[in-house]
VOPA-463559 format. One record per residue (C-alpha): y, z, x; residue in three letters. Coordinates in steps of 0.02 Angstrom, whole numbers, plus 32768, in hexadecimal, padded with zeros to 4 digits. Example, Ala and Ser with C-alpha at 12.3 -4.5 7.8 and 13.67 -1.06 7.14 Angstrom:
! residues 2
7F1F81868267ALA 7FCB816582ACSER 
This chain:
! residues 500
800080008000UNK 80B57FCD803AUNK 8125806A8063UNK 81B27FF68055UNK 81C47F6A7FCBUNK 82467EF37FD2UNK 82B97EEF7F2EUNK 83327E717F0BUNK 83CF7EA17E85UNK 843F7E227E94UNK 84E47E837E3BUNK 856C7EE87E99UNK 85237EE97F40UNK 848B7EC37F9DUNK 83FD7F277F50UNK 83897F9A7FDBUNK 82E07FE07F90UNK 82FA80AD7F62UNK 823C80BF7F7DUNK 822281038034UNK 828A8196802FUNK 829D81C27F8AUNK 81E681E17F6BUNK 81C182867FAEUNK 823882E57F50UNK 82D1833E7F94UNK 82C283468049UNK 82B382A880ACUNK 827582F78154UNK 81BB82CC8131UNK 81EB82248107UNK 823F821C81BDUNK 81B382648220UNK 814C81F981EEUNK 81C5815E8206UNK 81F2819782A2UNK 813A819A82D5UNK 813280F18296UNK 81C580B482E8UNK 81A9810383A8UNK 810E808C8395UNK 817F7FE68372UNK 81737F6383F9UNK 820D7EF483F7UNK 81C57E338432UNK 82637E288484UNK 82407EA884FDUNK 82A57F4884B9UNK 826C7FE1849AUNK 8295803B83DBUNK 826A80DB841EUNK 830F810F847AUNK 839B80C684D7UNK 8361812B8559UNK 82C880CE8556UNK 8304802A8540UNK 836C803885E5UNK 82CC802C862FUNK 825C7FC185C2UNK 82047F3A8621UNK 821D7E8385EAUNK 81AC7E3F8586UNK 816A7D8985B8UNK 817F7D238512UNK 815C7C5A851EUNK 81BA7BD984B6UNK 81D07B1384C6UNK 82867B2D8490UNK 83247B9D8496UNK 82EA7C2D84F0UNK 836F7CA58552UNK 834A7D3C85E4UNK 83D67DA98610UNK 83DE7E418673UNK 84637EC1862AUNK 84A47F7C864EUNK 84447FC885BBUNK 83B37F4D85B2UNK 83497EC685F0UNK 83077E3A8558UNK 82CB7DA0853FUNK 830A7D44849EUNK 82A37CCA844FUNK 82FC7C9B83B3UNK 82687C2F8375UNK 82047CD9836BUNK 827A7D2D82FFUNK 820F7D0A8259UNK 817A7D6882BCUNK 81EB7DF78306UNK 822B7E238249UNK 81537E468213UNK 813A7E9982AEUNK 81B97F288268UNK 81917F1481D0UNK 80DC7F4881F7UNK 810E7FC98259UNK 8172802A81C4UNK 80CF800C8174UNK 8060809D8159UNK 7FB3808581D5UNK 7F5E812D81BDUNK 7F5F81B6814EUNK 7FE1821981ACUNK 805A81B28190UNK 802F818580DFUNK 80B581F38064UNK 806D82567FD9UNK 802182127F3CUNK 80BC81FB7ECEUNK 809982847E30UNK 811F82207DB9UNK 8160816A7DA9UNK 823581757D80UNK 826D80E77D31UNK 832680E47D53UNK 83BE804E7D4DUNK 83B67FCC7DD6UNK 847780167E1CUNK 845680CC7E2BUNK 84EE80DC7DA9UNK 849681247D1CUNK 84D781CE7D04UNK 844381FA7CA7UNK 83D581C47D16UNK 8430822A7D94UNK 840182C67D3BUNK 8355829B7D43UNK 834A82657E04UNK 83B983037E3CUNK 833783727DEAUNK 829883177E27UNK 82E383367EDAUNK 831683D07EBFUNK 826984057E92UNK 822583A37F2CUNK 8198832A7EBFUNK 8152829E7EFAUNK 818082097E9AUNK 818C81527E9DUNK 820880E37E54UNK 821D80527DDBUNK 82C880057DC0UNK 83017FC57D06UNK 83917F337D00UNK 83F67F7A7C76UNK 842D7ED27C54UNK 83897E827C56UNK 83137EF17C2CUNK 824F7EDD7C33UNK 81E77EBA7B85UNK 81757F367BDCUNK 81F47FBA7BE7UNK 82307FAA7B42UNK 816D7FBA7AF0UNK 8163804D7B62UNK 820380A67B3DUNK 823380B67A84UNK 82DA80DB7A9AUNK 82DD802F7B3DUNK 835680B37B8FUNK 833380F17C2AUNK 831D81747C8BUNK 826981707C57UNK 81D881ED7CD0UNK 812481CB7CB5UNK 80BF82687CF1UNK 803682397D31UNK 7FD582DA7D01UNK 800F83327C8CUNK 7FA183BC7C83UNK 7FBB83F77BE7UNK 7F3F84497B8CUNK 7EFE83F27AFAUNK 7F0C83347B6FUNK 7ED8836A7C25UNK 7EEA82DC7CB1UNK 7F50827D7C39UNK 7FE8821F7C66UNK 807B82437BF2UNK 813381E07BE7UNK 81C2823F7BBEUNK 828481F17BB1UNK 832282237B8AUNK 8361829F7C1FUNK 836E833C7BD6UNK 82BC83277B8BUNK 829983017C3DUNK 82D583937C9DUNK 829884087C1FUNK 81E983B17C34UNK 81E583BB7CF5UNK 820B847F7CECUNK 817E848D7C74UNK 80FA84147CC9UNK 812C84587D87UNK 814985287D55UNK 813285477E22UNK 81CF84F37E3CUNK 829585287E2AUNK 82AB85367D68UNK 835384D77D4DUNK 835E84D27C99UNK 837A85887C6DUNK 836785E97BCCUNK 8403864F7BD1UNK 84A486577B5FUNK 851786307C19UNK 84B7859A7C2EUNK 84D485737B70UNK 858285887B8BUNK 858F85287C27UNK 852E84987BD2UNK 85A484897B32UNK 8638848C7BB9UNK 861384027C06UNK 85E883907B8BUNK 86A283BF7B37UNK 86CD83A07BE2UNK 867E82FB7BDDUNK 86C582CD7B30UNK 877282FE7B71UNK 8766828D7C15UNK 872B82027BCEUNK 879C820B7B42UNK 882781F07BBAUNK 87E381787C1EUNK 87D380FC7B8DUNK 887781427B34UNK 88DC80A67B56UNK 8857801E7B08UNK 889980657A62UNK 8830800A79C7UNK 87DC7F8D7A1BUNK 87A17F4B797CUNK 88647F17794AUNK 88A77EC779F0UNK 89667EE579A9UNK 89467F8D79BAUNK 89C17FED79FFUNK 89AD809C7A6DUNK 8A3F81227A60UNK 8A7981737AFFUNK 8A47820E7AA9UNK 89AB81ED7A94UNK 897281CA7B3DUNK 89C382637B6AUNK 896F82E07B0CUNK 88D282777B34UNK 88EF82C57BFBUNK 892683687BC2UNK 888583807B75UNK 883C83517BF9UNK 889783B27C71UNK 887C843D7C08UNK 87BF84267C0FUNK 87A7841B7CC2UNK 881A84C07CD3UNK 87A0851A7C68UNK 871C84CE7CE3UNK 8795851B7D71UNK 87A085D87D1FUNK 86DA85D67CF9UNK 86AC85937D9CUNK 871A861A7DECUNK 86B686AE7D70UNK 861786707DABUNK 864C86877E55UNK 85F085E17E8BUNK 85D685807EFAUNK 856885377E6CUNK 859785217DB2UNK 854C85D87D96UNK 853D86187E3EUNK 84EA861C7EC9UNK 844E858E7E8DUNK 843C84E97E55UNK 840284F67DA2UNK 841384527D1EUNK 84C184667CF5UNK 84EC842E7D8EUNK 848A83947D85UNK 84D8836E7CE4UNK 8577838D7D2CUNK 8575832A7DDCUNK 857282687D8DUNK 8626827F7D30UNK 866982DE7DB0UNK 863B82737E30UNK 867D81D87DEAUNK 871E82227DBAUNK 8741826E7E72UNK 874C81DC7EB1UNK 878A814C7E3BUNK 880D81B27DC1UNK 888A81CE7E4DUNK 888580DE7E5AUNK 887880E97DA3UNK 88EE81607D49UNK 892E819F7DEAUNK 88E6825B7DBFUNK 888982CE7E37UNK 8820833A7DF2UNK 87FF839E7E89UNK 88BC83C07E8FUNK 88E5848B7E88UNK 882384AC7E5EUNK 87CD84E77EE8UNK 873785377E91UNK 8721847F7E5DUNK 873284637F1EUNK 86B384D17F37UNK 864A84B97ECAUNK 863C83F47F15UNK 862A842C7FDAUNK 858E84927F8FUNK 855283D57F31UNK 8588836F7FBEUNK 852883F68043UNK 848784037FBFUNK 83F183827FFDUNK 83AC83567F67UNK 845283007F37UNK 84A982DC7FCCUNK 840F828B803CUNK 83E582077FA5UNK 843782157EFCUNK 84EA822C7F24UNK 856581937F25UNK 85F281957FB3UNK 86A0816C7FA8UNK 869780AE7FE4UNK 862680987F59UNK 867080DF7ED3UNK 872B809F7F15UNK 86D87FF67F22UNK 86827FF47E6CUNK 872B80347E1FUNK 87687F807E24UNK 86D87F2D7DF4UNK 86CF7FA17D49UNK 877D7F957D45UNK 876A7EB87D2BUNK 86C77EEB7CACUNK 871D7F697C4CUNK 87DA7F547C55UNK 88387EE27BE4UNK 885C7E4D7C42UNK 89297E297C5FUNK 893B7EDC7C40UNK 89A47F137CDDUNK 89577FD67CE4UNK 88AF7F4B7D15UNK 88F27EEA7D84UNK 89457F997DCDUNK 88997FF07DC6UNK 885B7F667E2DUNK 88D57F317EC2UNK 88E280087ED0UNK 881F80027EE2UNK 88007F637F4CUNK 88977FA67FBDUNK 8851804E7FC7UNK 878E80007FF0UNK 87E07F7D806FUNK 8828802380BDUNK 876C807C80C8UNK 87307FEE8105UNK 87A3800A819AUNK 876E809881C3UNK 86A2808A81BAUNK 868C8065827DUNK 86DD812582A0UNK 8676817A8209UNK 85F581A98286UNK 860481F0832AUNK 859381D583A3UNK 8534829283B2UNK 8542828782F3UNK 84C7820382C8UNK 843582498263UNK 838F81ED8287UNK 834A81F681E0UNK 83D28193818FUNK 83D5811A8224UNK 831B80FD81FAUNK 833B80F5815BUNK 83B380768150UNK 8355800B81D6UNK 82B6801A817AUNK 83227FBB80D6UNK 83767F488149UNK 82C37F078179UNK 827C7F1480CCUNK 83097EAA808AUNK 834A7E3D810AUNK 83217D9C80AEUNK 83897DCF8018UNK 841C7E2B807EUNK 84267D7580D7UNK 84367D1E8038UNK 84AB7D8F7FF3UNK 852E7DA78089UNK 85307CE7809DUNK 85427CC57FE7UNK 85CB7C457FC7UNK 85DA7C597F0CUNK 85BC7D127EE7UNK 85CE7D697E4BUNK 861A7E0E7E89UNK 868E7E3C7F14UNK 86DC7D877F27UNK 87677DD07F8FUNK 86E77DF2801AUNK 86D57D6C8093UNK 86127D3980A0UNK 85C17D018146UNK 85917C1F8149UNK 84E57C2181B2UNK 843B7C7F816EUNK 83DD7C7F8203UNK 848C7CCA8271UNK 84697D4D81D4UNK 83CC7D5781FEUNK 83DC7D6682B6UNK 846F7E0182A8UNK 83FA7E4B822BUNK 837C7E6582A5UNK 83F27EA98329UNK 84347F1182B3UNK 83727F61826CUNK 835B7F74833BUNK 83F57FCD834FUNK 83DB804A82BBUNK 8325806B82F2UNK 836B80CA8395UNK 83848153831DUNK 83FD81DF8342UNK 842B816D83E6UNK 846480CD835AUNK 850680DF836FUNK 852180DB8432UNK 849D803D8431UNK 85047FEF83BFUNK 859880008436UNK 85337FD284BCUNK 84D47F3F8492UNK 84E07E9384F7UNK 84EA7E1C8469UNK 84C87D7684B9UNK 842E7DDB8504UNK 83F07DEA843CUNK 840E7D308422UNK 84B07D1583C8UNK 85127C9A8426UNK 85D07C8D8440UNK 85CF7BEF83B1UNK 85787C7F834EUNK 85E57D25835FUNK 86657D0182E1UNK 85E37CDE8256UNK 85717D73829DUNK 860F7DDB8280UNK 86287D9781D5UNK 85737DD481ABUNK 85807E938200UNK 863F7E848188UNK 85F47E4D80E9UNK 85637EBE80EAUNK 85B97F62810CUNK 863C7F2B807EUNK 85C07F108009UNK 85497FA48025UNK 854C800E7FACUNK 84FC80D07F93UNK 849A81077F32UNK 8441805B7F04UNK 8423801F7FA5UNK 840280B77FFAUNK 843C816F802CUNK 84E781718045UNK 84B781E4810AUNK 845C812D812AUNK 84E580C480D9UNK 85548122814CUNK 850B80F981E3UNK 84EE803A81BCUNK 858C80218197UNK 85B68069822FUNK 8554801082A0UNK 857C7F68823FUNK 86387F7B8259UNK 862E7FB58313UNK 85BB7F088325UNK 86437EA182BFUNK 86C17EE28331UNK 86727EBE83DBUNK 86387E1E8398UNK 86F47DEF8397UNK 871F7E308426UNK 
């Protein structure tokens, strides 16, 4: 069985499989031991070692044989031969290696299948993959498109919503061994408390979790009643909006998330009701999230501004594994999507739009700037780095297609790369580069580029590639945001030396 299986989404952004390190549950440190084991074990054709930089300083050079367009080069950091006929052959050889060979490096036998939207937007969904994490399952992973969803989907769901989660055994007493399906995420989170008792309870039986539960959703009704204020009767397109209105539309919400503020602070935090993760938080994370980031480009509102249990209470999210190492979003991505629903949703010619949108591009183009010094070199995780290599491999056939696109769907203001197989070739230098694990960053500002087999002629669409893939990247749906991170990282160090 694959570990890794390639998934193709063609929507907002190039589309990376969620199935290696999502499918143990809330930590992802198994998942990188056994990578890493994997990976120490991958020989490069070209003569470089994945296992350190260290080591590939003093990698012998491998003798590959080719009737055409083959290049040797001694460098600083490395010695290689390129044979960029062999590329094809180079991209199974990883792939095999992130392949499980023996049962140590096989994962544990998923206990549930999640069936969750394609993007990683759904905020119920969210809910449901927080607290599978947070209880540290096993699972496996089958994306829905919401937009085109599956006849066998909708025969198995009655509601064709999703979050669905088929147990696999349920347990129970009157069907033992049998596999039940449960949907809707509430239903869901009460059912994994019941079916796994050994792990952390999150949906509690209290009146203060009652409470907390009833806040939110006013909290909820409040936020999104002021997002939407302005579209007025859409049924009656001569409908006007008074000034009024919209403004006791954000006092009510302001009002709601003060009340958030003054509970958060009785609690005492850093969680919704103290010190541990319970459901309320899970229920609480996907609106909060979103609005963190794109209501200050939106309606110009903070909602972080003069709350700092609110603060707080995100460190503790933004510091909590379960969320942070594969659920959460990260700013680029949610700065980056506030456009794009801002062209779905907004009323075209209407100038809050087209405000909503040069604010959001501006503020992305910005981010975008900066990727190259998000990581430091001693701050490099190896996990992620494996991580994001292991999709880059996975997927380089449709991340090619996609950053070299000439008539794409989404993002048109990014520039796409011309040539698939230059794609292709910076690809590969780029899955190389992120398999040196905590050492990715420092290879990717060392490595002799000619040496890997893009050519001056090349550099400028090379760049182009490492540019429009880092753009278009987007966390959660393509992977953690940690490994997002670091590939965008190492693709925008790349782009720049490229140019150079």
């Amino acid at each position: 069985m694959r570990y890794f299986s390639p998934v193709w989404i063609p929507l907002l952004s190039i589309s990376l499989t969620a199935a290696a390190f999502s499918s143990t549950g809330g930590s992802s440190t198994s998942n990188y031991n056994r990578l890493s084991r994997r990976v120490r074990r991958v020989h490069f054709p070209f003569g470089l070692s994945a296992s350190s930089s260290t080591a590939a300083s003093s990698a012998a050079v491998t003798d590959t044989t080719s009737a055409t367009s083959t290049t040797t080069t001694t460098t600083e950091s490395s010695q290689q031969t390129i044979n960029t006929n062999n590329l094809a052959a180079a991209w199974e050889d990883l792939e095999k290696e992130i392949t499980p060979n023996d049962e140590s490096d096989t994962p544990p036998a998923p206990l549930l299948t999640f069936y969750r939207d394609t993007n990683g937007w759904c905020p119920f969904c969210e809910r449901v993959w927080i607290c599978m994490r947070a209880k540290n399952i096993p699972y496996q992973e089958r994306l829905v498109s919401l937009s085109n969803k599956p006849d066998w989907y909708k025969e198995m769901v009655p509601t064709t919503q999703v979050p669905a989660l088929l147990f696999h055994n349920s347990n129970s007493d009157d069907e033992p061994n049998s596999r039940k399906l449960v949907w809707e995420s509430l239903d869901i989170m009460k059912a994994l408390d019941h079916m796994f008792p050994e792990t952390p309870q999150l949906v509690l039986d209290t009146d203060e979790y009652d409470e907390a539960n009833k806040m939110n959703a006013l909290l909820n009704t409040a936020g999104f009643g002021f997002i939407y204020a302005s579209r007025g009767d859409e049924s009656d397109e001569n409908s006007m909006v008074s000034s009024q209105h919209l403004q006791d539309k954000k006092q009510a919400f302001l009002d709601a998330l003060d009340e958030l503020e003054r509970a958060m602070v009785a609690s005492g935090g850093p969680f919704r009701l103290g010190n541990n993760f319970t459901g309320v938080d899970a229920e609480m994370i996907p609106s909060l999230e979103r609005w963190r980031y794109q209501l200050p480009l939106s309606k110009g509102l903070d909602i972080l501004e003069n709350r700092p249990a609110l603060l707080k209470w995100f460190q503790a999210m933004d510091s909590y594994a379960p969320f942070s190492e594969r659920v959460a979003g990260d700013e680029y991505s949610w700065v980056a999507t506030s456009a794009m629903f801002a062209r779905f949703f907004g009323k075209e010619g209407d100038p809050e739009t087209i405000a909503t949108i040069e604010r959001s591009e501006s503020a992305a183009m910005a981010l975008v700037n900066g990727f190259k010094e998000a990581v430091k070199d001693d701050a490099c995780e190896g996990k992620f780095a494996l991580e994001a290599a292991a999709k880059v491999i996975s997927n380089r056939e449709a991340i090619a297609k996609d950053c070299t696109n000439s008539e794409p769907k989404s993002q048109q203001n990014i520039p796409r790369a011309a040539n698939t197989d230059t794609a292709d070739k910076m690809l590969y230098v780029v899955a190389k580069i992120l398999l040196h694990e905590d050492e990715a960053i420092q290879e990717a500002k060392a490595t002799m580029f000619k040496d890997m087999g893009i050519d001056n002629d090349e550099k400028l669409d090379a760049s182009n590639v490492a540019k429009a893939v880092a753009s278009r990247l987007c966390a959660p749906r393509d992977m953690s945001a940690p490994a997002a991170k670091i590939l965008r990282a190492v693709l925008m160090i790349v782009a720049e030396r490229l140019e150079e």
